[in-house]
C-alpha positions as a Python dict, from the first residue, in 0.01 Angstrom:
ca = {
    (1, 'X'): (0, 0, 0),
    (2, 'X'): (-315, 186, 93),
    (3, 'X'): (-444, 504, -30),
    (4, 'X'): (-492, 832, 136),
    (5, 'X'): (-698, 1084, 10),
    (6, 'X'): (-737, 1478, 86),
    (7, 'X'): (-967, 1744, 35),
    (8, 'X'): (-794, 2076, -44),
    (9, 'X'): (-851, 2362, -306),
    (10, 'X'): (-628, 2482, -558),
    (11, 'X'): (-650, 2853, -394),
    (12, 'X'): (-613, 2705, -31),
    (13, 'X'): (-238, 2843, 129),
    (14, 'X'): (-170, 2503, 274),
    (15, 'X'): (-331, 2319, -39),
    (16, 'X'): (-73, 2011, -97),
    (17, 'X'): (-135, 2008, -474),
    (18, 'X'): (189, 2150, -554),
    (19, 'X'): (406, 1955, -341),
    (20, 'X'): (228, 1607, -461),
    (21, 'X'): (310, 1719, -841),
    (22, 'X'): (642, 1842, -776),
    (23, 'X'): (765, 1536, -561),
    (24, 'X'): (656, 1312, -869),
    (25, 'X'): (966, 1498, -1123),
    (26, 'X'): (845, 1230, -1364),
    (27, 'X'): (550, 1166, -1544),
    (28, 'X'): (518, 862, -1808),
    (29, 'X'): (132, 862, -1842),
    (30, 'X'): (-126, 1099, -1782),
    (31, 'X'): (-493, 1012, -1804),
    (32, 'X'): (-789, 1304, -1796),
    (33, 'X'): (-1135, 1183, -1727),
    (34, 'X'): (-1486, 1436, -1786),
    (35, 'X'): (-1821, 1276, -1719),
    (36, 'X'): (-2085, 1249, -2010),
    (37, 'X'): (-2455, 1378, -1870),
    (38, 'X'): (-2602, 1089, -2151),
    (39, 'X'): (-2630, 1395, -2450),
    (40, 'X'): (-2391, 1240, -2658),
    (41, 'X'): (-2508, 864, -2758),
    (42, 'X'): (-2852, 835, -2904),
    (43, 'X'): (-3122, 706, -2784),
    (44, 'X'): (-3074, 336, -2903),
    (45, 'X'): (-2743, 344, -2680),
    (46, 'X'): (-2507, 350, -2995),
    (47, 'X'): (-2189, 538, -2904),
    (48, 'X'): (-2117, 853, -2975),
    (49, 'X'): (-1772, 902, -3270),
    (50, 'X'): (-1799, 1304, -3223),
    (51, 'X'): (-1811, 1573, -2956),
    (52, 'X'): (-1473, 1476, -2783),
    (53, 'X'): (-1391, 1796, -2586),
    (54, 'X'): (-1092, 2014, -2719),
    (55, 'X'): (-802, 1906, -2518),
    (56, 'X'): (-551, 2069, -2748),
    (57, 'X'): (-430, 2272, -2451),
    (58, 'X'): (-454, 2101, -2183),
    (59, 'X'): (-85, 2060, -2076),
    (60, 'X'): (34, 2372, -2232),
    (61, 'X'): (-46, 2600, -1951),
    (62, 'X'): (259, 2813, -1824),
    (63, 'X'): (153, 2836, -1444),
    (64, 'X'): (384, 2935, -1201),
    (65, 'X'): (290, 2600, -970),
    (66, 'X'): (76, 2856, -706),
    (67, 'X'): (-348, 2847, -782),
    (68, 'X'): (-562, 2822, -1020),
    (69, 'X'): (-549, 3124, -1331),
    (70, 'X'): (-782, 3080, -1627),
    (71, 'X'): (-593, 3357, -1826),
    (72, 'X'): (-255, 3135, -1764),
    (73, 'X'): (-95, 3201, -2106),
    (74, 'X'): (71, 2867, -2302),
    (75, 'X'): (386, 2776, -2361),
    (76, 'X'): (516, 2731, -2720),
    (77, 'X'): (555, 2381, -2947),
    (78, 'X'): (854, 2239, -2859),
    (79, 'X'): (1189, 2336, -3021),
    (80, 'X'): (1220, 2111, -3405),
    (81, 'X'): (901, 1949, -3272),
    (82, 'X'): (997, 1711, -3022),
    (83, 'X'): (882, 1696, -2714),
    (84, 'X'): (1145, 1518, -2555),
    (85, 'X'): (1448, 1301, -2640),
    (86, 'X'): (1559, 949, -2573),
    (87, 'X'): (1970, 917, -2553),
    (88, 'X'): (2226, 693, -2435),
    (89, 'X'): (2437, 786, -2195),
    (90, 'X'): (2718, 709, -1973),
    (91, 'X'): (2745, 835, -1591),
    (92, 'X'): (3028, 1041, -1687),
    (93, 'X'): (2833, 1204, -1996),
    (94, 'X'): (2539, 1284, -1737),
    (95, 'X'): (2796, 1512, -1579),
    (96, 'X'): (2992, 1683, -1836),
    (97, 'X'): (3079, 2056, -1760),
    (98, 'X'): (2958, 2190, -2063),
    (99, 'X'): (2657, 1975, -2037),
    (100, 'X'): (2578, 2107, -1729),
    (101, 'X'): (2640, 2442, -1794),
    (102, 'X'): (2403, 2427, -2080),
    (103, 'X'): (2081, 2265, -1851),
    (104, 'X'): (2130, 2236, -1510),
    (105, 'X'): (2331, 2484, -1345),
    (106, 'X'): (2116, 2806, -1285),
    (107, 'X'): (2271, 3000, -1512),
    (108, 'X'): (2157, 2806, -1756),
    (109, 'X'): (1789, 2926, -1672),
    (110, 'X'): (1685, 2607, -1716),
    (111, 'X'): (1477, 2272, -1538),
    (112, 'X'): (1664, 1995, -1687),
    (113, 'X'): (1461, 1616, -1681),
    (114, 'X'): (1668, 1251, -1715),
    (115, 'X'): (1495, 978, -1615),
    (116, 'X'): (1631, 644, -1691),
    (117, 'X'): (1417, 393, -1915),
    (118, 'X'): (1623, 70, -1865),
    (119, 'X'): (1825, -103, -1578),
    (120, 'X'): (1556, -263, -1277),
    (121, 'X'): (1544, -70, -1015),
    (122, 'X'): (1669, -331, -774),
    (123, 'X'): (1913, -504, -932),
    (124, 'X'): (2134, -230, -1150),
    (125, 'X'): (2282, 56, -1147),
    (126, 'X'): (2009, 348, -1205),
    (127, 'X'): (2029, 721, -1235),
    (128, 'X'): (1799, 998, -1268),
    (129, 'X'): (1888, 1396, -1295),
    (130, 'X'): (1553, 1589, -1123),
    (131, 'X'): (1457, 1947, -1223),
    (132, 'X'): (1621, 2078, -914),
    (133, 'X'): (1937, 1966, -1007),
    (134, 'X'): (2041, 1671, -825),
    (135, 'X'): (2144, 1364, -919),
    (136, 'X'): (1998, 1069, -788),
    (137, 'X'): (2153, 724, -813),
    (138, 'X'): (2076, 409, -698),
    (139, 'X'): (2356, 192, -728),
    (140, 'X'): (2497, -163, -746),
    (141, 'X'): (2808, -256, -430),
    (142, 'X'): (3037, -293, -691),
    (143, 'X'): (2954, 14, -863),
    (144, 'X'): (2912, 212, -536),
    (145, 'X'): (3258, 160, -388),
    (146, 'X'): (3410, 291, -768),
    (147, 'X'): (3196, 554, -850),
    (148, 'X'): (3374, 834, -572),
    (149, 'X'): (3026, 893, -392),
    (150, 'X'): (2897, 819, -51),
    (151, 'X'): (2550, 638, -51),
    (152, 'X'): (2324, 464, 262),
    (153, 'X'): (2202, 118, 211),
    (154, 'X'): (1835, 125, 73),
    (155, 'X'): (1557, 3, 257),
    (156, 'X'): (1404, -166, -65),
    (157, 'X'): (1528, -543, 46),
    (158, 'X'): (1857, -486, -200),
    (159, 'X'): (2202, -445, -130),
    (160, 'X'): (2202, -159, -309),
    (161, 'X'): (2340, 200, -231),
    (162, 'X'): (2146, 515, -259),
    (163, 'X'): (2307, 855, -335),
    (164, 'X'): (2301, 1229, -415),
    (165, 'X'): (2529, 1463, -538),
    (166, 'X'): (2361, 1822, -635),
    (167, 'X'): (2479, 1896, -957),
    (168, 'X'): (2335, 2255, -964),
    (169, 'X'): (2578, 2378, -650),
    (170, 'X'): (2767, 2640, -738),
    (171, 'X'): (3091, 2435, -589),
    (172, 'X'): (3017, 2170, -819),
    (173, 'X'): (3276, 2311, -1086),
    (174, 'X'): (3582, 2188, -1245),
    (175, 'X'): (3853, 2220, -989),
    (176, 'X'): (3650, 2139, -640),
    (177, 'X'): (3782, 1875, -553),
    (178, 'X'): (3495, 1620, -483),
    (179, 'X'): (3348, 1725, -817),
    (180, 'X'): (3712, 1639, -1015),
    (181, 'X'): (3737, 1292, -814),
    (182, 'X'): (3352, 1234, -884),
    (183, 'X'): (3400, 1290, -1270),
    (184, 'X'): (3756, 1122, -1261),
    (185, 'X'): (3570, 812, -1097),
    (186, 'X'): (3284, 773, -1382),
    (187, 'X'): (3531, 841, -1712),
    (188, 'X'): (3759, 586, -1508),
    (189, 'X'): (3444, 352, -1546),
    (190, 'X'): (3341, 442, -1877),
    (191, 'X'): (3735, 334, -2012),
    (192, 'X'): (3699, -2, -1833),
    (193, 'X'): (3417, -43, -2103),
    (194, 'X'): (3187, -304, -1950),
    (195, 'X'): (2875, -42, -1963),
    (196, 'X'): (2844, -30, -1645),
    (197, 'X'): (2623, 253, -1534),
    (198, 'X'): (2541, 310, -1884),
    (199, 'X'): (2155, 326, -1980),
    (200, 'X'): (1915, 469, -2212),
    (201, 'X'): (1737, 788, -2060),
    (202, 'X'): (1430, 1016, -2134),
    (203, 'X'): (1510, 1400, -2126),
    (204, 'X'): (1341, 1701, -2121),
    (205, 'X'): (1458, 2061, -2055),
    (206, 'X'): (1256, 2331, -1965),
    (207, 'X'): (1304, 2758, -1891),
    (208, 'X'): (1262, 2750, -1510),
    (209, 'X'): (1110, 3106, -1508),
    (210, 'X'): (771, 2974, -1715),
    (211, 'X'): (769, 2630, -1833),
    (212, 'X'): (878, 2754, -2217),
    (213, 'X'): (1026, 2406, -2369),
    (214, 'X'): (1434, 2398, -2436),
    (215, 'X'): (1638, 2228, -2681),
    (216, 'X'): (1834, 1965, -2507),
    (217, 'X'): (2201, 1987, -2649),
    (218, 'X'): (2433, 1656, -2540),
    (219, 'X'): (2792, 1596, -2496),
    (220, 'X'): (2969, 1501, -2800),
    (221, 'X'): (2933, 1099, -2910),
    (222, 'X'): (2620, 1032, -2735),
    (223, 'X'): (2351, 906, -2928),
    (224, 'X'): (2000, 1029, -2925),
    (225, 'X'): (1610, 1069, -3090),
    (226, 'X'): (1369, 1313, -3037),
    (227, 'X'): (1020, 1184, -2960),
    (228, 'X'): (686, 1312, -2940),
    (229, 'X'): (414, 1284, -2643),
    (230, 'X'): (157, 1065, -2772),
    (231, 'X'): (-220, 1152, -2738),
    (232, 'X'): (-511, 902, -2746),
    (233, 'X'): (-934, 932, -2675),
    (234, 'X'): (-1163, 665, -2605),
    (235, 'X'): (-1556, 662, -2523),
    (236, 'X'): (-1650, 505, -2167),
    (237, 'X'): (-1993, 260, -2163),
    (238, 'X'): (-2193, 250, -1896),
    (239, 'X'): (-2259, -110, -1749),
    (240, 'X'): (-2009, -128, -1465),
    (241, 'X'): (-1840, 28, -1158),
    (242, 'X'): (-1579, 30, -925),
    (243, 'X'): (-1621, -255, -665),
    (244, 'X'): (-1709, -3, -430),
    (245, 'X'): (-1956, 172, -583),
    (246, 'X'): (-2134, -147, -675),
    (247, 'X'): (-2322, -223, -1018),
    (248, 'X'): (-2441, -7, -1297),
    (249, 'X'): (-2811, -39, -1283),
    (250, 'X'): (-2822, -25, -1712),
    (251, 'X'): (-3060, 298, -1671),
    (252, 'X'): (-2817, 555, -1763),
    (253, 'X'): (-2651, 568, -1372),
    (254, 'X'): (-2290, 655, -1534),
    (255, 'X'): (-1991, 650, -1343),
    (256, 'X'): (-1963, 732, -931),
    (257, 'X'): (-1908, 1076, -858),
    (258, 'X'): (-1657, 1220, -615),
    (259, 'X'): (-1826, 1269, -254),
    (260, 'X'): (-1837, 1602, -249),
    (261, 'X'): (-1924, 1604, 130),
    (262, 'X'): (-1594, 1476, 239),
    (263, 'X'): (-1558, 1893, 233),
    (264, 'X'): (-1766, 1930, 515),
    (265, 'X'): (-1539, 1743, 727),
    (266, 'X'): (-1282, 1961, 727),
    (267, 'X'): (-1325, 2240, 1023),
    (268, 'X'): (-1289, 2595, 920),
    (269, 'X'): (-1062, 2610, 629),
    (270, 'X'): (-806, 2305, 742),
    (271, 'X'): (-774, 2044, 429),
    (272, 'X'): (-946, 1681, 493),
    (273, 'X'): (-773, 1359, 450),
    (274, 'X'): (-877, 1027, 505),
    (275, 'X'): (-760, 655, 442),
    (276, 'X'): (-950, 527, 130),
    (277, 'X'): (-962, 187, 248),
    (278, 'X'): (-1157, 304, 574),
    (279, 'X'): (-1186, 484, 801),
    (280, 'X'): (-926, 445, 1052),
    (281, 'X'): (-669, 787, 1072),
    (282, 'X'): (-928, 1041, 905),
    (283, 'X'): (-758, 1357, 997),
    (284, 'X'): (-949, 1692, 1059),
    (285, 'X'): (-1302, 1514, 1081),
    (286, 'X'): (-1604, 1671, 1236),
    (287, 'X'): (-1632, 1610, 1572),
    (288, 'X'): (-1872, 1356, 1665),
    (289, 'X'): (-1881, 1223, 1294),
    (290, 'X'): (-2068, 897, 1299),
    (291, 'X'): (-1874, 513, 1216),
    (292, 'X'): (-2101, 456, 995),
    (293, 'X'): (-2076, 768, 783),
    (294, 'X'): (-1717, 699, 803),
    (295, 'X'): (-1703, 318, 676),
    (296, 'X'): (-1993, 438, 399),
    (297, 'X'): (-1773, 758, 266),
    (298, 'X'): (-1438, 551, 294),
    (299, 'X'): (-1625, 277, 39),
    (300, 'X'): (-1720, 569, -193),
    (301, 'X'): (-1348, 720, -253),
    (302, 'X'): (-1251, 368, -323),
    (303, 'X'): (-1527, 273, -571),
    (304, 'X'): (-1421, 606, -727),
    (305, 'X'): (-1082, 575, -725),
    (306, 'X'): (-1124, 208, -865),
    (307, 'X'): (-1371, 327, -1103),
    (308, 'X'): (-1081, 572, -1218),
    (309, 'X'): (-836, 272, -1277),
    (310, 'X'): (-1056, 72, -1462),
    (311, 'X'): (-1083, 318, -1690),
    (312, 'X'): (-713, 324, -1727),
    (313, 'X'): (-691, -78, -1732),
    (314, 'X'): (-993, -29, -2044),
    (315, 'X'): (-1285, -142, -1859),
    (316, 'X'): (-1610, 35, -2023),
    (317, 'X'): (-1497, 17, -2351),
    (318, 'X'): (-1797, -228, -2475),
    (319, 'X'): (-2100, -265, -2290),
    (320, 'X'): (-2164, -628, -2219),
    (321, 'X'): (-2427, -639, -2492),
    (322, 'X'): (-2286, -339, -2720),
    (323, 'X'): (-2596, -128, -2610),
    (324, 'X'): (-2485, 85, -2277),
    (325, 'X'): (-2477, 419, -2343),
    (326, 'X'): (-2159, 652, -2340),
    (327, 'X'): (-2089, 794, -1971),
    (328, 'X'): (-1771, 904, -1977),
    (329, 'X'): (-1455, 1035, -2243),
    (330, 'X'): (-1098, 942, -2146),
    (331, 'X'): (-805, 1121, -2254),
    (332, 'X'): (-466, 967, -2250),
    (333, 'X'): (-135, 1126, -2291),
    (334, 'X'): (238, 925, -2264),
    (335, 'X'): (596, 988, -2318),
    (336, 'X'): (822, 1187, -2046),
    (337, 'X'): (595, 1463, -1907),
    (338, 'X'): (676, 1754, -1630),
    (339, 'X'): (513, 1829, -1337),
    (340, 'X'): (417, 2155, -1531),
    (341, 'X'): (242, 1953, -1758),
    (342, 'X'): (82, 1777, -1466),
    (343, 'X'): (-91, 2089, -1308),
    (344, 'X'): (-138, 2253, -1630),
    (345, 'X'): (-391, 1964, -1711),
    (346, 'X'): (-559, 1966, -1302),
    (347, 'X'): (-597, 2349, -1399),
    (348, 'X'): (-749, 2284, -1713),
    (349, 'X'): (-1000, 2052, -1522),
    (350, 'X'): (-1105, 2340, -1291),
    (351, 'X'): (-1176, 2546, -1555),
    (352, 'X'): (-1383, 2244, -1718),
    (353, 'X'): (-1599, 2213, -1351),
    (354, 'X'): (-1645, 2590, -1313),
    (355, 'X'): (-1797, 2637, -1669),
    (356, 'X'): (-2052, 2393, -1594),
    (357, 'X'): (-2032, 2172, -1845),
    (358, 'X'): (-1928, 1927, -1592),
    (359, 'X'): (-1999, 1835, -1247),
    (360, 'X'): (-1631, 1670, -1235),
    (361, 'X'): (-1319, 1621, -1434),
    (362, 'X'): (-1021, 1378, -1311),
    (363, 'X'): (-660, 1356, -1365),
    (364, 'X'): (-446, 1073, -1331),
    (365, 'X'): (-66, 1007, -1387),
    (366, 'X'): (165, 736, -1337),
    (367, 'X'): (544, 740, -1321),
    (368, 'X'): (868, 518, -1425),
    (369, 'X'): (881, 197, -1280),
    (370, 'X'): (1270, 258, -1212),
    (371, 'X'): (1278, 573, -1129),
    (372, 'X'): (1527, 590, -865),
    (373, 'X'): (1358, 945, -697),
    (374, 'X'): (1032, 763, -591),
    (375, 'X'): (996, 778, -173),
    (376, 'X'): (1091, 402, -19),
    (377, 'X'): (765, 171, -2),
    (378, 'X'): (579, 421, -290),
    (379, 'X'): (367, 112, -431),
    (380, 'X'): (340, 75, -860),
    (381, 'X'): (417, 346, -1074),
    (382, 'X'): (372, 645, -803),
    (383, 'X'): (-32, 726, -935),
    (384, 'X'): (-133, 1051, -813),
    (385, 'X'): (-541, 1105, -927),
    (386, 'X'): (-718, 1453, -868),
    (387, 'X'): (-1102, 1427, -858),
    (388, 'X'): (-1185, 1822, -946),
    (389, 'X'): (-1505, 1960, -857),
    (390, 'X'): (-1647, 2320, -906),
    (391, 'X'): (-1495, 2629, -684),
    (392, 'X'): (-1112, 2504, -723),
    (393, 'X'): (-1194, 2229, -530),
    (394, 'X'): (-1055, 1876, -547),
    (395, 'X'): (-974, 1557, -411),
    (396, 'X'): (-625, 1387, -390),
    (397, 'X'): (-586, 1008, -361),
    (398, 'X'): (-270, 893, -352),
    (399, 'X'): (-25, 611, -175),
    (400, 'X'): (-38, 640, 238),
    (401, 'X'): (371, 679, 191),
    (402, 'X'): (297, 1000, 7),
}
């Protein structure tokens, strides 16, 4: 699957930041990048243990999913201190009245998040709940003709079923008559006791008017723990690129920057976007832009966008003789995170790039591997990376299916 990138900014009205986070309902990992200008590791190369930068708030900003807004205020700890909460449930627990009532219908006020942490993707039966309210299954034949909802075949090489039913809809109460069949269908499965449908889910609940964190409340017998997102930090060593941006040069080069020009080829205030394996489809180019230009700024988003992942994969921890100097901090956050959270931390980034300390800051996140809401032919874990620069500016790679 090949990457496509595009050149937006946070302020711009057609700026496709807020449809990229929102698609992506969950978040499993989320990685934040700044650039070190060589201050912090001294001058024998030995890495630097203090000086981290305070990332304390970085995904507690409220936002209302529009621009950029330094004042943003933050959202409180979570309720009794857990961030989110990891039950077992059945399909006919996932939609129990009162259940809904209490998270997903709007009444409730409330963004309610289930993603599902077991089951593979193409092979059982897997359900998500997404903050909007519907549910999205992707289900087994058997489980499919029993279950009392209509589903297309997938085009993911299974004989699976695909299906929606919006849970949020005002209809969806007891009494409507798809709704009673739909729930009569899944306790009907539950009594029949082979688990089927059945699976161990990540949940989060949110207040849909500003992001504040809600207590998650389940139906009666199902069992559940509360976690906590996990934070870690690591140093980056100079001493190696992306393959694209070729090798470190041991002088202090540090890691490839974002091309900033791949601004300029935008016309008037239209975003940019352009295939990061080459140049082939570059949309909104200048006219006249020359092939070679092309080819040489098509190698440079993927030696930055590799240079990104290696990061992630732990490349640059050591230098290859324990002497490169630090060129880079890494910040990495996991557990079941909201596409709040997600443009919370790109916001925090701009803020980071218009102060100056930094020419740069980059976000990454990754998704559920069986997450059932991810668009047919997304490759991996659904990474979405933002390459921020200074003015509310940034760069989006992601898949080409995005």
């Amino acid at each position: 699957m090949g990457i496509r990138v595009r050149a937006s900014a946070f302020a711009h009205p057609k700026s496709p930041h807020v449809a990229a986070v929102d698609e992506r309902h969950f978040v499993s990992a989320l990685q934040l990048v700044l650039p070190r200008g060589g201050g912090d590791a001294g001058d024998d190369g030995a890495s630097a243990t203090e000086g981290f930068a305070d990332v304390s708030d970085a995904l507690r900003r409220r936002g209302a999913g529009g621009g950029v807004d330094a004042a943003s205020p933050l959202v409180g700890p979570a309720p009794g201190g857990d961030d989110f909460r990891v039950a077992r449930m059945t399909l006919a627990q996932l939609v129990d009245d009162a259940f809904l009532a209490q998270h997903v219908r709007p009444e409730s006020g409330a963004r309610f998040f289930a993603c599902p942490l077991d089951g593979r993707l193409d092979a059982d039966d897997v359900v998500a709940i997404t903050p909007s309210g519907h549910l999205r299954a992707s289900l087994t034949p058997s489980t499919h003709a029993r279950a009392g909802v209509t589903g297309a075949k997938t085009d993911r090489g299974t004989l699976k079923h695909e299906a929606s039913v919006h849970l949020a809809k005002k209809e969806f109460v007891p009494g409507e008559p798809f709704r009673d069949r739909l729930a009569a269908c899944l306790a009907r499965l539950d009594e029949e006791g082979d688990g089927r449908g059945a699976g161990w889910y990540a949940c989060a609940c949110e207040r849909a008017t500003d992001g504040e964190p809600l207590a998650v409340r389940f139906p009666p017998g199902v069992e559940s723990e509360g976690r906590r997102i996990t934070h870690a930090r690591k140093l980056v060593r100079g001493g190696w690129r992306g393959g694209g941006g070729g090798e470190d040069d041991g002088e202090g080069e540090g890691p490839p920057a974002p091309p900033v020009e791949f601004f300029r080829r935008h016309r008037g205030d239209e975003a940019s976007a352009m295939d990061a394996e080459g140049a082939e489809g570059a949309e909104g180019g200048a006219e006249g832009a020359d092939d070679d230009d092309d080819a040489d700024l098509a190698s440079r988003l993927a030696g930055f966008h590799e240079w990104i992942g290696g990061v992630a994969a732990g490349f640059g921890r050591e230098g290859p003789g324990g002497g490169d100097r630090v060129v880079a901090e890494a910040h990495r956050w996991e557990g079941l995170l909201t596409p709040r959270m997600v443009r919370s931390a790109a916001e925090f980034c701009a803020d980071l790039a218009d102060s100056g300390r930094y020419p740069w800051a980059a976000v990454t996140t990754w998704g559920f591997p069986e997450d059932p809401t991810r668009a047919p032919g997304a490759s991996g874990c659904g990474e979405l990376t933002f390459a921020v620069t200074p003015g509310g500016r940034y760069l989006l790679f992601a898949d080409s299916s995005s």
